[in-house]
N, C-alpha and C positions, 0 to 999 in steps of 0.2 A: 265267785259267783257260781251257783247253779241253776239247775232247771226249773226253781221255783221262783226262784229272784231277778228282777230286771235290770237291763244288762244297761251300761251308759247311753249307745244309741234308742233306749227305748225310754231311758228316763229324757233324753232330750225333746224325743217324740213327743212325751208327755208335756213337758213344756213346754211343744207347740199349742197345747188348749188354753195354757195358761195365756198366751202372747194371744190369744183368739179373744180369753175372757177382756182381759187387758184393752182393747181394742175396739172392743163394742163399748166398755165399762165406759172409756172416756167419752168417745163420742156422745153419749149419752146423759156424762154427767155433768160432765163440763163443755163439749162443742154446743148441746142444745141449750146450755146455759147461758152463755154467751148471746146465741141467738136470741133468743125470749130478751134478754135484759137491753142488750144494746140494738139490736138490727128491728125488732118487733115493739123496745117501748113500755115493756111490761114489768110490774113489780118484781124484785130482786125475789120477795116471799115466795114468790108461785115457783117458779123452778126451784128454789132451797127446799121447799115444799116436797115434790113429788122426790127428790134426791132422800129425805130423809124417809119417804114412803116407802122405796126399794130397799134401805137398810133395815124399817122396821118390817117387811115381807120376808126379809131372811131369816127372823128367829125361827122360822122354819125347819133352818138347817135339822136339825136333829132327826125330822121327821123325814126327811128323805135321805138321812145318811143311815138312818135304823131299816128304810126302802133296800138300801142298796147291802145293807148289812143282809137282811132276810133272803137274798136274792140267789142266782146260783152267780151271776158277772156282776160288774159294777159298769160295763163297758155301755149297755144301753141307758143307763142313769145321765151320764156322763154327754151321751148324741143324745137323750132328749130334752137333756136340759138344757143343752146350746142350741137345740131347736125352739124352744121356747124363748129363749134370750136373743136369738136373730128376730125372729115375729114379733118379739117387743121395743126392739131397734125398731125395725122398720117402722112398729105403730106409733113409736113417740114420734119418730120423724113427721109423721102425715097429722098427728096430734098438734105440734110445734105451728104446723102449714094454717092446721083451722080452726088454731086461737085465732089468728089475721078474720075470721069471715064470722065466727061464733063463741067466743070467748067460753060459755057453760058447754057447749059441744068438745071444745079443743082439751076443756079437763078434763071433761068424763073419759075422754080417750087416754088422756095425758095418764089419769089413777090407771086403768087397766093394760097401759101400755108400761106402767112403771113396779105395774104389779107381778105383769110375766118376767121381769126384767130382773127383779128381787128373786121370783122361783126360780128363775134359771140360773145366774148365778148359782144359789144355795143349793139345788139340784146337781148341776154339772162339778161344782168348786168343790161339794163336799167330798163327791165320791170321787174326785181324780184324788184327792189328796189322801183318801182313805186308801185308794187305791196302791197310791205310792208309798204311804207306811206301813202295807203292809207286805209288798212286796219290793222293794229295795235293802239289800242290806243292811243292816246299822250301821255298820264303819262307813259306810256311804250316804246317807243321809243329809249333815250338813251341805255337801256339796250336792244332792239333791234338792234339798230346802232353796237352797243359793240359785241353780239354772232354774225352777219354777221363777221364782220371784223377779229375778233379772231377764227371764224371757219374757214375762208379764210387763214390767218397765218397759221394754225393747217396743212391746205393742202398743202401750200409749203412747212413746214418743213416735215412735212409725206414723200411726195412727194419726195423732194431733196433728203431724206435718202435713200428710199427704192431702187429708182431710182439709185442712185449713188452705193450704193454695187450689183445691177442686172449687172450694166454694168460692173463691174471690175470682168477680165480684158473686154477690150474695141473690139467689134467686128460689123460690118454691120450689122449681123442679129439679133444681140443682141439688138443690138439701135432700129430696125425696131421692135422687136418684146415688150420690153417694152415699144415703144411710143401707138404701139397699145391695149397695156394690159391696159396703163395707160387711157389713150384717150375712149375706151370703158367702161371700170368698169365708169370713172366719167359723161357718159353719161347715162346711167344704175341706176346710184346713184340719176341722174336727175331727171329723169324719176319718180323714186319710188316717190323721195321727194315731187312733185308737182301735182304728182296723187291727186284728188278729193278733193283737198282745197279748191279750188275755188266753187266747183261746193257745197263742205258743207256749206258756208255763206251763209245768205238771199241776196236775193237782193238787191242794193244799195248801197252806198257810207257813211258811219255812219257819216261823215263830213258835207255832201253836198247830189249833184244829183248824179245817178248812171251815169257814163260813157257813157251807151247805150242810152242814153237819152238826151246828149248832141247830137246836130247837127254837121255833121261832113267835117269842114271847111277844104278847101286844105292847105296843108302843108306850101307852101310859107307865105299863108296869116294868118295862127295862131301863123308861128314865127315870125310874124314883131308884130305882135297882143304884142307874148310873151315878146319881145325885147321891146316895148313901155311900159310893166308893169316896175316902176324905182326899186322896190323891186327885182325881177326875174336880172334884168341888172344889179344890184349893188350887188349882190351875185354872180352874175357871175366874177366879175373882180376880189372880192375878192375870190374865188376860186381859178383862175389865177395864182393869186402874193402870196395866200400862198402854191398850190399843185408847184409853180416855185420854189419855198424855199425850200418846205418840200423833193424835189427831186433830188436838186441840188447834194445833199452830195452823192449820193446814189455809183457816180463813182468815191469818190476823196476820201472817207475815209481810205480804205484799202490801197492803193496807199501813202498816208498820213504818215498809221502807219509806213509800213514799209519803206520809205526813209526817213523820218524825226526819228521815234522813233526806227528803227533797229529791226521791228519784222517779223519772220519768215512769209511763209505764212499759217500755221496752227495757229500761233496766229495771225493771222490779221483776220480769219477767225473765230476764235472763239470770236476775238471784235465783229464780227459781230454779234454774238448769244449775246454778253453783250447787243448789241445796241437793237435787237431784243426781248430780256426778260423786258426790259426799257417798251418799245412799247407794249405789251402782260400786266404787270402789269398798265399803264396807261391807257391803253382801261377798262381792270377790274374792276377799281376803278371805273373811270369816270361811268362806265354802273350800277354800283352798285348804286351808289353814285343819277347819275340821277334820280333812281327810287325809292329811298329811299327817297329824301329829297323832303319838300310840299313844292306847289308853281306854280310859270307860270314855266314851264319844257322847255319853247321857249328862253323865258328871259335866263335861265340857261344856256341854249347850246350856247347861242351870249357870253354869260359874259365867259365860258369854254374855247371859240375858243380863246377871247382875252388872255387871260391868258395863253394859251400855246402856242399862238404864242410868245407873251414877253417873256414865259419859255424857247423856243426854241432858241430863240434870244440869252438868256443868256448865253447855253450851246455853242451856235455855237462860241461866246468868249473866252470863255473859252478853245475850242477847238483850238483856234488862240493861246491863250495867252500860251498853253501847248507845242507851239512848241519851243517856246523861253524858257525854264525851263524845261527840260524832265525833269533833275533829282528832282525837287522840288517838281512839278506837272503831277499827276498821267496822262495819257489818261483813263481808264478804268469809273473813276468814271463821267470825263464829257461826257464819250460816252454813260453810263447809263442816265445820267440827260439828255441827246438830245432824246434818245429814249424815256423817259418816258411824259417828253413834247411833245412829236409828238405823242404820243399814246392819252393822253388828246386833242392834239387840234384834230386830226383826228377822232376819236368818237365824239366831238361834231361840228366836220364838216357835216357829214354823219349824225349826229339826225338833225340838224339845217337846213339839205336838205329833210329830212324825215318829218319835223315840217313846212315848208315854202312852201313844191310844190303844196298845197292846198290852199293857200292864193289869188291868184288871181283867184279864182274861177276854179269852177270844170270841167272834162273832158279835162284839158293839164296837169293832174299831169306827165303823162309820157315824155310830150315833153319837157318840162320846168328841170325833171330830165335828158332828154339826154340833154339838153344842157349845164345844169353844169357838166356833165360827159364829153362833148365834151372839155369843158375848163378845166377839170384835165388833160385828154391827150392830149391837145397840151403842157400843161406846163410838163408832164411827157416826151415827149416827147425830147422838150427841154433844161430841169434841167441838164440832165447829159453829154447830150453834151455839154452848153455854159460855165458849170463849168470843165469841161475836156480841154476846149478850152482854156480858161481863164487862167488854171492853167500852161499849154503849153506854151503860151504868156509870164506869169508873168514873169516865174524861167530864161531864156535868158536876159530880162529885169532888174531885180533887184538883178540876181545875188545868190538868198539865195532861198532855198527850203522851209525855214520856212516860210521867208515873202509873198512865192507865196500862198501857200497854207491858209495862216491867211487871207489875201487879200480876197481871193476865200471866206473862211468863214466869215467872218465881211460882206461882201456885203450880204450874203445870211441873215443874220442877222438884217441887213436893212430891206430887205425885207419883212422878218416878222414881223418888228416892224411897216413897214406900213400897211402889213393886219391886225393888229391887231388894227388898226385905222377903219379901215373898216368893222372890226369887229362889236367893239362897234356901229358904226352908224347905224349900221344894228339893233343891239341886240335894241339900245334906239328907232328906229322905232316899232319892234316888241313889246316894252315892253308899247309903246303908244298908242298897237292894231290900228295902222294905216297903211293904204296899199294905195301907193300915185302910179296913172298908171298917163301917159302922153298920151293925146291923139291926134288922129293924126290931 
């Protein structure tokens, strides 16, 4: 390490935003969801709704990661985009309250509360991560990728917990007032975390040039710039088609267990913690693993990706083939092996975006990371509804709940097997230190 690059206590720090994102993220996506469907009575659509509104507010990303690129810090991108992301916690909260008294009132808040909520994220998320790739060393990396992601996990479960026995039983002021306990502390927490990191590095870029030193081209014309690099464009698609996969499942498992396999919803809910301990031990390994083992640490993260998407692939079969054999074939242990593959390919997604935003040269590491950020949320956005949709379609169709659902899984399956096509092509570019742009 030196004076340009950050040091383990400050990548943890950093990780503390993450745990902050994390934190507000569920509350929001999933506490007020809950609420709205079961305690308030309301169509499942309305809140899937505004969830998928947030995702599509973040194609954004680009446009404030090219902000924080242009900038002399990234550190006020970063608090003001968690200031907007607490404000829009708190509005969806009071939004959720006066659906109860004005149904068109409670939306019109609900969009604008769900709109700050999408900028902030894409604001704060883009530039911490820009942040971190470009000041973390490369041998360090994976194991950076790994404590973001796992610190972020730590704040949804934190989160969901504490959150979830504050409100029980369930009351308006009760919700108002832990969204704003919740919304503030993880603002606060920001705040501390990103206090005077920046301003401790030396100057400069340990990669390249500093940031402030790049000339600062308008937006339109750095992203067609961006988009004409074949590197930056072909990591984008695969982005795409594996965050389209990795996400599909996210509304069909639970649903899954219990019509097909007969479980309650306390156990469909604690499938969920098996899937999510998969994920948690996969991230762990992988981050250890990257930082331990010599080598090109780029090459690794392309060869990782591939391999847990064919992992993921594998599980998602298995996940099909268990509907046809409950009694034979456990669910439990293929829902660990999908989580554990998605925790590996997702840590070296995130290192391989951390290792790659620097490659077509300096001062668009930000914009280049919102725009694969922009392409996890259109595919986040889409996963759970076309596999929701699909699964709706099937079961009328073919008559069998098993086959709707194996169906739904086998395709997603596909899909990983061709990111992990894309994978590779990517990894065997990088591994030939070649960077092919297209020019215009």
């Amino acid at each position: 390490m030196n004076d340009q690059t950050l040091g383990w206590c400050s990548v943890i720090r950093l990780g503390l935003v993450q745990t902050a994102i994390g934190s507000i993220a569920v509350l929001t996506t999933s506490t007020l969801n809950r609420i709205m469907v079961v305690e308030m009575a309301l169509p499942a659509s309305l809140p899937a709704a505004l969830v998928a509104w947030h995702y599509a507010v973040q194609l954004s990303r680009p446009r404030w990661g090219h902000g924080s690129d242009t900038g002399q810090r990234r550190t006020p991108w970063i608090i003001g985009g968690m200031g907007i992301l607490a404000l829009g916690a708190i509005l969806s909260a009071n939004a959720t309250i006066a659906l109860a008294g004005s149904t068109l009132l409670g939306i019109l808040l609900g969009i604008v509360a769900f709109t700050m909520i999408g900028v902030g994220i894409a604001a704060s998320g883009t530039s911490l991560l820009a942040l971190m790739a470009t000041r973390v060393e490369h041998d360090r990396r994976p194991a950076a990728a790994a404590i973001a992601w796992v610190m972020m996990i730590v704040g949804i479960v934190l989160t969901a917990g504490i959150a979830g026995r504050l409100l029980d039983p369930f009351s308006s002021q009760r919700l108002a007032l832990v969204a704003s306990a919740i919304a503030g502390f993880a603002f606060l927490v920001t705040i501390v975390a990103v206090t005077g990191i920046e301003s401790s590095l030396a100057p400069g870029n340990p990669e390249s040039t500093d940031i402030s030193r790049t000339p600062a081209a308008p937006f339109v014309e750095t992203i067609r710039h961006i988009w004409r690099e074949k590197l930056a464009r072909e990591f984008t698609i695969f982005v795409f088609i594996s965050m389209l996969a990795y996400s599909a499942q996210e509304l069909i498992l639970e649903p899954y267990a219990g019509l097909v396999f007969g479980y309650s919803v306390g156990q469909s809910t604690q499938l969920a913690g098996i899937q999510h301990g998969g994920v948690l031990l996969g991230m762990v390994l992988l981050g250890l693993s990257g930082t331990l083992v010599r080598g090109d640490k780029t090459a690794l993260m392309k060869q990782c990706m591939a391999v847990g998407c064919v992992a993921s692939a594998a599980a998602l079969v298995g996940l099909a083939a268990a509907g046809f054999a409950q009694s034979r074939w456990p669910l439990e242990p293929m829902v660990f092996a999908l989580g554990f593959a998605n925790g590996i390919f997702a840590v070296s997604a995130i290192g391989s975006m951390m290792s790659l935003v620097s490659a077509g040269g300096a001062g668009r590491q930000g914009i280049r990371m919102g725009l694969w950020g922009a392409a996890q949320a259109v595919a986040f956005a889409l996963g759970g509804v076309v596999s929701s949709g699909a699964v709706d379609l099937a079961r009328p169709l073919l008559g069998s709940t098993p086959a709707s659902y194996g169906i739904v899984f086998v395709a997603q399956a596909v899909l990983f097997l061709f990111a992990s096509v894309l994978a590779a092509s990517v990894g065997a570019q990088t591994r030939r230190d070649e960077y092919v742009g297209i020019r215009a």
